[in-house]
N, C-alpha and C positions, 0 to 999 in steps of 0.2 A: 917339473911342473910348469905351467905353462900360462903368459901372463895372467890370461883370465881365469885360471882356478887362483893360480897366489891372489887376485885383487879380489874376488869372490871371497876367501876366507879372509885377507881382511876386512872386508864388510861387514860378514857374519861373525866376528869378531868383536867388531864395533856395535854391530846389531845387539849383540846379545848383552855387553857389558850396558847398556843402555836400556835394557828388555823393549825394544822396539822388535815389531814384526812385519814383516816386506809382503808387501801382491806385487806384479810382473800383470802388467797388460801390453799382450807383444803382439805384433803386427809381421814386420819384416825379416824377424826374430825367428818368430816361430815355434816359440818354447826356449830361445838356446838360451836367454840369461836366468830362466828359472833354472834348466837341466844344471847349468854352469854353478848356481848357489848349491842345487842339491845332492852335486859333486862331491859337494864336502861332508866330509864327519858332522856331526851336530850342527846340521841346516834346518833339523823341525824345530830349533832352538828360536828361531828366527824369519825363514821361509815359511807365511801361512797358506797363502797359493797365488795361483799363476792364472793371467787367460789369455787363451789363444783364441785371437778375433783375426784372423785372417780375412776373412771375407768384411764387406761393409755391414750384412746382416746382422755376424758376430758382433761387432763394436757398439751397433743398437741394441738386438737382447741379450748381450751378458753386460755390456758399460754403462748403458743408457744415451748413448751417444747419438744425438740427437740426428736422427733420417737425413733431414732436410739439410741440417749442416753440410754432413758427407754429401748430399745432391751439389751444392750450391758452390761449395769450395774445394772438395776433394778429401778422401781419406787422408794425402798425405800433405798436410796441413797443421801448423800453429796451434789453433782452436780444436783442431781433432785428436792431436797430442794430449791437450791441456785437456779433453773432455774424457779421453780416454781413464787417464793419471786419478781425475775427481773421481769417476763412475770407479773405476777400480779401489778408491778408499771406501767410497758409501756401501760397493758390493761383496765388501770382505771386511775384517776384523783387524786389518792392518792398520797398522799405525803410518806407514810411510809406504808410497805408490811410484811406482817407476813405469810408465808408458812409452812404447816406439812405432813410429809408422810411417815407412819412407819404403824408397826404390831400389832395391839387391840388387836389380840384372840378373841376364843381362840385357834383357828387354823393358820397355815398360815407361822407359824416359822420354822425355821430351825436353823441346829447349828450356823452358820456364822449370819443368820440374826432373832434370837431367839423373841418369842414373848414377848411386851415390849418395841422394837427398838422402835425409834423415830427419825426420821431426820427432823430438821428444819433451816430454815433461816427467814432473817427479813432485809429487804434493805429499804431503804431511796433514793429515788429522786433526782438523782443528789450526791447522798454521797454513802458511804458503804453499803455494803455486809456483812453479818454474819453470822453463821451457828455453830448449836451445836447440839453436838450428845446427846442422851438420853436412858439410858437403865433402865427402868422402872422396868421390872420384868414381871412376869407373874401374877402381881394384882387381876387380873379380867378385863374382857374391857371396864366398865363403868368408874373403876377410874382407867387406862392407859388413857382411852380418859379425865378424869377431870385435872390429873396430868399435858397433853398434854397444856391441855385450858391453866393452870395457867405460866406452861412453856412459852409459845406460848406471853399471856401479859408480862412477865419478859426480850423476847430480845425485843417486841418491843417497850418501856421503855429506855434498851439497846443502839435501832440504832437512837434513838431521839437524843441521846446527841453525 
């Protein structure tokens, strides 16, 4: 098994003795750290759903992710993490929100926002917000997006406690 299914079922692990239940609003992802929870045996234990907002339209009508934000600063951004993480608790029934929105490659970087970036948050229901920056490197985009997955379980672990 492979880190990210082990760190996946331990989350869903942890989800479940706690009866907390996960959204995934993924960006650069793409689905992979929902696919990765739903990998496991008794993930509807825990996994209530997932969105893929790939496009900037997606992040406005399924997060509520304010247009102009994404105009003004970019999808892959602090505030658009953090807007994602929020719209993702109000738009589902979860308890704890895990959000990602950065640059795979291997195109797409620039100096300021180089390939590798990773912006993520992870909010909780009623509690905190969190956000942390990531600069991966230019890996490759299979493991910038596996690094992202394993990231991605590590804050929402984080906005549990």
């Amino acid at each position: 098994m492979t880190a990210h299914y082990e760190n996946a079922q331990t989350l869903l692990a942890e989800t479940k003795a706690r009866g907390f239940k996960i959204a995934t609003a993924e960006s650069c992802t793409g689905g992979l750290i929902a696919a990765s929870l739903a990998a496991i045996p008794g993930a509807s234990a825990s996994l209530e759903r997932g969105f893929v907002t790939y496009s900037n339209e997606a992040k406005t009508e399924m997060l509520g992710v304010p247009a102009d934000l994404i105009q003004r600063i970019g999808a892959v951004s602090r505030d658009v993490a953090i807007a994602m993480a929020e719209g993702a608790i109000a738009k589902s029934r979860a308890d704890i929100a895990v959000a990602v929105t950065g640059i795979a490659g291997p195109d797409g970087g620039t100096p300021e926002k180089p390939v590798g970036l990773v912006h993520m948050a992870a909010s909780r229901r009623g509690g905190a917000t969190i956000h942390e920056e990531k600069r991966f490197g230019d890996l490759g985009r299979h493991e910038i997006q596996l690094a992202t997955v394993l990231a991605a379980f590590d804050l929402l672990k984080r906005v549990m406690d």
